[in-house]
N, C-alpha and C positions, 0 to 999 in steps of 0.2 A: 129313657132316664133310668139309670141304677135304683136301687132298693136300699142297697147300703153302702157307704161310704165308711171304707176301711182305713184307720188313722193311725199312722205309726210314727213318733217320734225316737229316733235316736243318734244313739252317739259310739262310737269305735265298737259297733258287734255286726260287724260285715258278715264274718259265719253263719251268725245265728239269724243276722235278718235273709242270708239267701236261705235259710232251713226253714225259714217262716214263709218266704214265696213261693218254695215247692207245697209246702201246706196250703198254700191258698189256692195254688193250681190245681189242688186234687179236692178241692171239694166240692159236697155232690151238689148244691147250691150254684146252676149255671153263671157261669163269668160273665152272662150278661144282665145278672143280676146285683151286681156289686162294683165298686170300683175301686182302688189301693191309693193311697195318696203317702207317701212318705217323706219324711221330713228331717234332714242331718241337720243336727246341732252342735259343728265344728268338730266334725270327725278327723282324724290323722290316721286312719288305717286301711285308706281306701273303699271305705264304704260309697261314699261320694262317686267314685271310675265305676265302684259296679252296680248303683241304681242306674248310670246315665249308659252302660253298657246293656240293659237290662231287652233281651227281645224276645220274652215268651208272651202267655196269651192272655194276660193280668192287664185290667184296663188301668195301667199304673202310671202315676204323676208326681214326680221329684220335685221337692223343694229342699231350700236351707234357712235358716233362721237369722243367716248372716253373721253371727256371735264366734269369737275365738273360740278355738278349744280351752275346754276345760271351765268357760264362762257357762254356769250353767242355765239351759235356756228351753227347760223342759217344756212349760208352759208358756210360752211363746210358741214352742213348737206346735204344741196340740189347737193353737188358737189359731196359727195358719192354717191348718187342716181343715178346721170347721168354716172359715170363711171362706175355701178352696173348694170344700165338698158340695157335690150336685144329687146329692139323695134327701130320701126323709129321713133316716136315719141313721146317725153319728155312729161307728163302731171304735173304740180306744183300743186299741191293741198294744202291749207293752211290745218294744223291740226287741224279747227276751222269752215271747210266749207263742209257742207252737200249738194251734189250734188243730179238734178234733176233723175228721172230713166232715163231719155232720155240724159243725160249729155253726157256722152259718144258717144254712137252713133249718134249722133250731132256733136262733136267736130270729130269726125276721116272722117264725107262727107263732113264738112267742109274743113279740109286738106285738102281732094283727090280732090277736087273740085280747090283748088287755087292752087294744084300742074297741075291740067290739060292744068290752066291758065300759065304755066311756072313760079310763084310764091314763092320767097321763102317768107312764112310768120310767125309770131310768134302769134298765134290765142288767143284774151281777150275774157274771158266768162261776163257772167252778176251775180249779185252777189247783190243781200238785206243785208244788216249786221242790226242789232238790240243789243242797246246799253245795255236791259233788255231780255237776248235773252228769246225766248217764247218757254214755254215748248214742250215735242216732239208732243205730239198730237197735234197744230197748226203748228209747225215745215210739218210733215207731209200734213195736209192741205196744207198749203202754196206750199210747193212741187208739186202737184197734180194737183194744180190748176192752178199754172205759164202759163201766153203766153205773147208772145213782145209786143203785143199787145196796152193794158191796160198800161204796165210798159212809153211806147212810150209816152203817153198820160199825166201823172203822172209824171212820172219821171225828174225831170230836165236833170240830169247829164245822164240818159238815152238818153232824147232827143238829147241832146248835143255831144254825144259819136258816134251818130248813124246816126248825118248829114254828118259825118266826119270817117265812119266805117270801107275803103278802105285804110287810110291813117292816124293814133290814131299819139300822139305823146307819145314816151316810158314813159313820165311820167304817161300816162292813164293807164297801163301795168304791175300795180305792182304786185308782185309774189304769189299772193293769190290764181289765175286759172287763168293760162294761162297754151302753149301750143305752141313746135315750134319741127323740126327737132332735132333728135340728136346730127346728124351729122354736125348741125349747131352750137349747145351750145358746142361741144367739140370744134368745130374750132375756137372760142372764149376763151377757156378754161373756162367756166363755169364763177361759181361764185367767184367776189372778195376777198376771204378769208379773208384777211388782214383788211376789213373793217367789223369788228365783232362788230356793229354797227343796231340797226333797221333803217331803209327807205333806203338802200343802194340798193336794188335790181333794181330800175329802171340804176344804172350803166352796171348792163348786158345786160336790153335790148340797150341801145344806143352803146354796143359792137357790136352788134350785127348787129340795123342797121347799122353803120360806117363801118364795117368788112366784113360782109360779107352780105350784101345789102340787110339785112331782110326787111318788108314793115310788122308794124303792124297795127291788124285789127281789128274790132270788131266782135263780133258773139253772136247775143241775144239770142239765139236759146239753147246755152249752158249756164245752170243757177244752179245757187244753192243759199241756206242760211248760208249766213257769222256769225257770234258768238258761242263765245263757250259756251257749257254746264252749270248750273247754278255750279259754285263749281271748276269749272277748272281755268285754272290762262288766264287770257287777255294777250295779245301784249303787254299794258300798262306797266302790273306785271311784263311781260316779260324785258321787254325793260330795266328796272331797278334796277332789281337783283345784278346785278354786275355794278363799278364804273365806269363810262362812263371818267371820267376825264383824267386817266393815260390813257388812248385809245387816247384821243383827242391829248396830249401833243406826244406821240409816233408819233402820225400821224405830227404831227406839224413840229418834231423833222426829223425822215425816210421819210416822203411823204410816197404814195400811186404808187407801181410799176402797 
């Protein structure tokens, strides 16, 4: 049985999710200590032909969400994942975020470490984003090069995240990489469905603390490069595909169970 169950929901960034499977192929984290689980949510750019073409050494498992394009169906997506996944540990990976080789086995001693501490915790990685994402060969640099270090020093929102790294508030925690029990996300039941919406994801972590007395954390240790591929569709693209309006009026109308 895997250790960690790698979750990626996405939608039209074929590019960028195979730049993401060569990263998960090279880390130093043994591949039979994790497993991929990915999830199209009405892709139209063949993302779809190349998970199901997919024959390298990633214990990888394709799904779909079933939803049109452009129906946005994020969190439905990530809640397949989780009832799909066969590990202790949930990993969220945006489809957009290239992790370090050390990413992993970083994130699973961090676990084991705050489980020693009697801790249940929901572990935040660190994460660069780049608005002109830089092609792969700096992509790669960057990767290679990463320590907390430097970022500590630089970084504001770094600095600020890490005075405070025992104890984040879920709004610090959004679903880009992070990292919690399973057995904790299902006793929550996962993601909001209903709120088929972007920036919704910090409501599960405040499920999470509230319910079941999660304590999230930071871990600079665990890092990757956020943007996607020159050509793939943004969160931005994303987010506006389909008409946000009848969603708000529904919500207005039902509320939110």
């Amino acid at each position: 049985m895997p250790d960690l169950s790698i979750i990626i929901a996405t939608y039209n960034r074929r590019r960028t999710v195979e730049c993401i499977l060569r990263a998960l192929e090279r880390q130093s984290l043994p591949g039979r200590q994790f497993e991929v689980l990915v999830v199209d949510d009405g892709s139209t750019d063949g993302t779809e032909d190349m998970l199901d073409a997919y024959d390298g050494p990633l214990d990888m498992h394709t799904f779909s969400t079933g939803l049109p394009a452009g129906e946005y169906g994020y969190q439905v997506a990530l809640n397949i994942g989780i009832w799909h996944a066969r590990s202790r540990y949930l990993v969220f990976l945006d489809s957009d975020m290239v992790p370090h080789r050390d990413a992993l086995k970083n994130l699973l001693e961090a676990h084991e470490s705050w489980e020693q501490r009697g801790e249940n915790v929901l572990v935040r990685a660190w994460w660069v984003g780049r608005k002109n994402p830089l092609i792969l060969y700096l992509r790669r640099s960057h990767l290679r090069n990463y320590t907390p270090a430097p970022a500590k020093r630089h970084e504001k929102k770094f600095a600020e995240m890490y005075s405070r790294r025992e104890n984040l508030d879920p709004n610090d925690a959004v679903s880009a990489f992070i990292s919690v029990r399973k057995e904790l996300a299902v006793a929550v039941n996962g993601f909001a469905e209903q709120a088929r919406c972007w920036g919704m994801d910090d409501e599960f972590q405040r499920r999470l603390s509230s319910m079941a007395n999660v304590v999230v954390v930071f871990e600079p240790s665990v890092y990757a490069i956020h943007g996607p591929v020159r050509g793939d569709v943004s969160q931005k693209e994303y987010r506006w595909t389909r008409s946000l309006l009848d969603h708000y009026m529904k919500m207005d109308s039902n509320g939110l169970s």
